[in-house]
C-alpha positions as CSV (number, residue, x, y, z in Angstrom):
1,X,-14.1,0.8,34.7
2,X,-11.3,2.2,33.1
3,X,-11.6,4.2,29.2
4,X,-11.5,0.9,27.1
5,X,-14.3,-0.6,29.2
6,X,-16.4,2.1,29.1
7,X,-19.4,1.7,26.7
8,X,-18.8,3.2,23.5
9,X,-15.7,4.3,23.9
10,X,-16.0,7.2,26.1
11,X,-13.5,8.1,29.1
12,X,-14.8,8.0,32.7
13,X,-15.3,11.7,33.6
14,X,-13.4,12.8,36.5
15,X,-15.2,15.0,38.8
16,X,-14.3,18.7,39.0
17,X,-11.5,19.8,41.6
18,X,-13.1,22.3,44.1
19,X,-11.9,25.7,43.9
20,X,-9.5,26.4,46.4
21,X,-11.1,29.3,49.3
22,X,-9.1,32.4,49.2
23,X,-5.5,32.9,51.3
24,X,-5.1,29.2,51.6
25,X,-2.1,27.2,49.8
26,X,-2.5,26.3,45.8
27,X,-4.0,28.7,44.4
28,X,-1.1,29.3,42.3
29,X,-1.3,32.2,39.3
30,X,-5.0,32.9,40.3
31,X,-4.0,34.5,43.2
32,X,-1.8,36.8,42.3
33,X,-4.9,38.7,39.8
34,X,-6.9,38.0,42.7
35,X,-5.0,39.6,45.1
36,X,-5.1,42.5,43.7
37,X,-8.7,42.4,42.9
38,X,-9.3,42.5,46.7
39,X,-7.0,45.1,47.2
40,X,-8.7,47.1,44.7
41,X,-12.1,46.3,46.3
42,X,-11.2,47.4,49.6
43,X,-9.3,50.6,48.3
44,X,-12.4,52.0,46.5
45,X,-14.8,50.7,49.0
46,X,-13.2,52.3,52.1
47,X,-12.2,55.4,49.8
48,X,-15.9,55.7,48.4
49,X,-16.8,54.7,51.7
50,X,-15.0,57.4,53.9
51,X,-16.2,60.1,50.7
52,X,-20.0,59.4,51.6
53,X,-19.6,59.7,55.3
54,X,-17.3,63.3,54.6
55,X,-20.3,64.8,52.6
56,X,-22.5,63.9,54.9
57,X,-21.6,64.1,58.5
58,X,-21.4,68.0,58.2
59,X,-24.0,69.7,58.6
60,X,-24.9,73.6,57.1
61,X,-25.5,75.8,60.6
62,X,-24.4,72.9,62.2
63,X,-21.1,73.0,64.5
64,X,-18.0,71.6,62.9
65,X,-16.9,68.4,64.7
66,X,-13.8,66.9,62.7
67,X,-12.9,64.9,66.1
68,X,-16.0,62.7,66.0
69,X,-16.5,62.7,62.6
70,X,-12.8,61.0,62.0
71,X,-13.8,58.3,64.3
72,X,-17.3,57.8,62.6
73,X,-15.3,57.6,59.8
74,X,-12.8,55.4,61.2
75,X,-15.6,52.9,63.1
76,X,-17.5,52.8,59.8
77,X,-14.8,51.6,58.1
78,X,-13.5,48.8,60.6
79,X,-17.3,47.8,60.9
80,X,-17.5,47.5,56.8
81,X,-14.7,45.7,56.7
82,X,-15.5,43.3,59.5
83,X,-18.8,42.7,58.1
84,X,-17.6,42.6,54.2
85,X,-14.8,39.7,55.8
86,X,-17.2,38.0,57.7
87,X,-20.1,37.6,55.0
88,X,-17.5,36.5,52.6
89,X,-16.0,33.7,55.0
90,X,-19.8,32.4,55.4
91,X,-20.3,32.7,52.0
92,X,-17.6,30.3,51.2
93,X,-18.0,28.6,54.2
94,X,-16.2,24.4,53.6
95,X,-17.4,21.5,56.2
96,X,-13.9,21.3,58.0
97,X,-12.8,21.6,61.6
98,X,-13.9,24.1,64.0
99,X,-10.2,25.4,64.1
100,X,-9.6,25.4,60.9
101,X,-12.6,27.4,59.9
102,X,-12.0,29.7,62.7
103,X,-8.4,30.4,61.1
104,X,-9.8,31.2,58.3
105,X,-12.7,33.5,59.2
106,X,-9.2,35.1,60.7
107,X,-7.6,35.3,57.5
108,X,-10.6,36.6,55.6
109,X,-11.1,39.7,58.2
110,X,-7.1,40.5,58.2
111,X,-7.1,40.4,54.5
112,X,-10.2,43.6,54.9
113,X,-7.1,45.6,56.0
114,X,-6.9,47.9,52.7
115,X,-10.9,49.3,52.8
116,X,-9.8,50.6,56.3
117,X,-6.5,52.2,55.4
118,X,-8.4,53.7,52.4
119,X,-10.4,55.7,55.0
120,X,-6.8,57.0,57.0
121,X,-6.5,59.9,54.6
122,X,-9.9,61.3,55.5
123,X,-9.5,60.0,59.0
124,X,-6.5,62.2,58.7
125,X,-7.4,65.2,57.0
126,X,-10.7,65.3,59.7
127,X,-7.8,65.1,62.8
128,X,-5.9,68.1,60.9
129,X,-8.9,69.8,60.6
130,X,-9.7,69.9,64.1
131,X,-5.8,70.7,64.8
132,X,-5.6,74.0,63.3
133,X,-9.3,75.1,62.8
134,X,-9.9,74.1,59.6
135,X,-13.2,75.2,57.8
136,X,-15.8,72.7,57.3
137,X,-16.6,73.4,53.8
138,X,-13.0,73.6,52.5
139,X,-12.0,70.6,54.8
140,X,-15.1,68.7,52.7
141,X,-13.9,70.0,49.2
142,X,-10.5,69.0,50.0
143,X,-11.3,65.8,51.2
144,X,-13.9,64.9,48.1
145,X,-10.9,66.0,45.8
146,X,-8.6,64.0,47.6
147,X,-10.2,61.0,47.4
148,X,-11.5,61.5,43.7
149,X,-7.9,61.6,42.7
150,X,-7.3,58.2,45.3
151,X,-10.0,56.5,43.4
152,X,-8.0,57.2,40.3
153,X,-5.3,56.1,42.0
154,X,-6.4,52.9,43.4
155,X,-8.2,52.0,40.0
156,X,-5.0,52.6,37.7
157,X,-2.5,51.3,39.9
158,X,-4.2,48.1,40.5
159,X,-5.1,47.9,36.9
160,X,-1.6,48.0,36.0
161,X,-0.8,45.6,38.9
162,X,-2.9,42.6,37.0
163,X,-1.5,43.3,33.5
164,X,-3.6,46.3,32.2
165,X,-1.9,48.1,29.5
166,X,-1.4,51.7,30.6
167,X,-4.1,53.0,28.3
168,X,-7.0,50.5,29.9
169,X,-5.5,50.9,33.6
170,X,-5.7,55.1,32.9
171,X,-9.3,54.3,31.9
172,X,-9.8,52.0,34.8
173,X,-8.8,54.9,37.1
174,X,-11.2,57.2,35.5
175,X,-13.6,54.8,35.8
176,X,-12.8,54.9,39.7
177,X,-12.8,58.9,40.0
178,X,-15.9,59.1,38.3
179,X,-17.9,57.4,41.7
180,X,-16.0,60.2,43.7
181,X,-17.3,63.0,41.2
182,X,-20.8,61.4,41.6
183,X,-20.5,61.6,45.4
184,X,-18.8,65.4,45.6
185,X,-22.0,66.0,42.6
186,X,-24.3,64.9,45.4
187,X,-23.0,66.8,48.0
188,X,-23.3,69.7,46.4
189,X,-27.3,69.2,44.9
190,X,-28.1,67.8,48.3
191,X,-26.8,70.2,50.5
């Protein structure tokens, strides 16, 4: 029936357009926002992510091991990410073709890359450390700073990214930091 056949006058309703999955073609202006959405996700998740594991991998009277704790850090982060990509591909998983879903459980994992290049600095800074010598407590201060000041980073920069004025995105970034001061807090009551 077309609208002047419908009783009463009203217009056939047209069923709602499904919401296109991430990374795939027409999402048009929505993606942009949500890009950086997911790239402020996996920046404060790898960054809070590789903060927990720095405060508490290290040990008091324990030896100082900045070798294997960089590649905890580092393993922890691919495996979060893996598992953050693949739970979010079965969340939205479509009945389609075996290849096509395939491609994009491929898609969804690639697009995890930022929460494991948020880890790299500690990664780093734990390789340096084992370099030279570094002290375990001041490689651990250092490192909690660092990424404090990363989380304000990723949280303001992203913010600004997605049309934040610079007075919400500064706020955003605070916002951000204030997890790493609740984590370098921690370290210090726990330990």
């Amino acid at each position: 029936m077309n609208e002047e056949q419908q009783p009463h006058g009203r217009p056939t309703p047209t069923p709602p357009t499904p919401p296109t999955p991430p990374g795939l073609p027409g999402e048009g202006s929505e993606r942009v926002g949500r890009r950086g959405v997911d790239w402020m996700f996996g920046g404060v998740y790898g960054t809070v992510l590789a903060s927990a594991l720095l405060a508490a991998l290290h040990q008091k009277g324990e030896e100082f091991t900045p070798y294997y704790d960089a590649s905890w850090v580092l393993v922890t982060a691919a495996t979060a990410g893996l598992a953050h990509g693949y739970a979010h591909h079965m969340a939205s998983h479509l009945q389609d073709s075996a290849a096509h879903r395939w491609r994009l459980l491929g898609l969804t994992l690639w697009n995890e890359w930022p929460l494991i290049v948020a880890a790299l600095p500690t990664v780093l800074l734990l390789v340096a450390a084992g370099l030279f010598g570094w002290d375990a407590y001041a490689v651990t201060a250092v490192g909690l700073g660092l990424n404090t000041a990363l989380l304000f980073a990723w949280g303001a920069l992203v913010a600004l990214r997605v049309g934040h004025r610079l007075g919400s995105a500064l706020a955003i970034g605070m916002a951000d930091a204030t997890i790493g001061l609740a984590i370098i807090v921690a370290n210090a009551v726990i330990k």
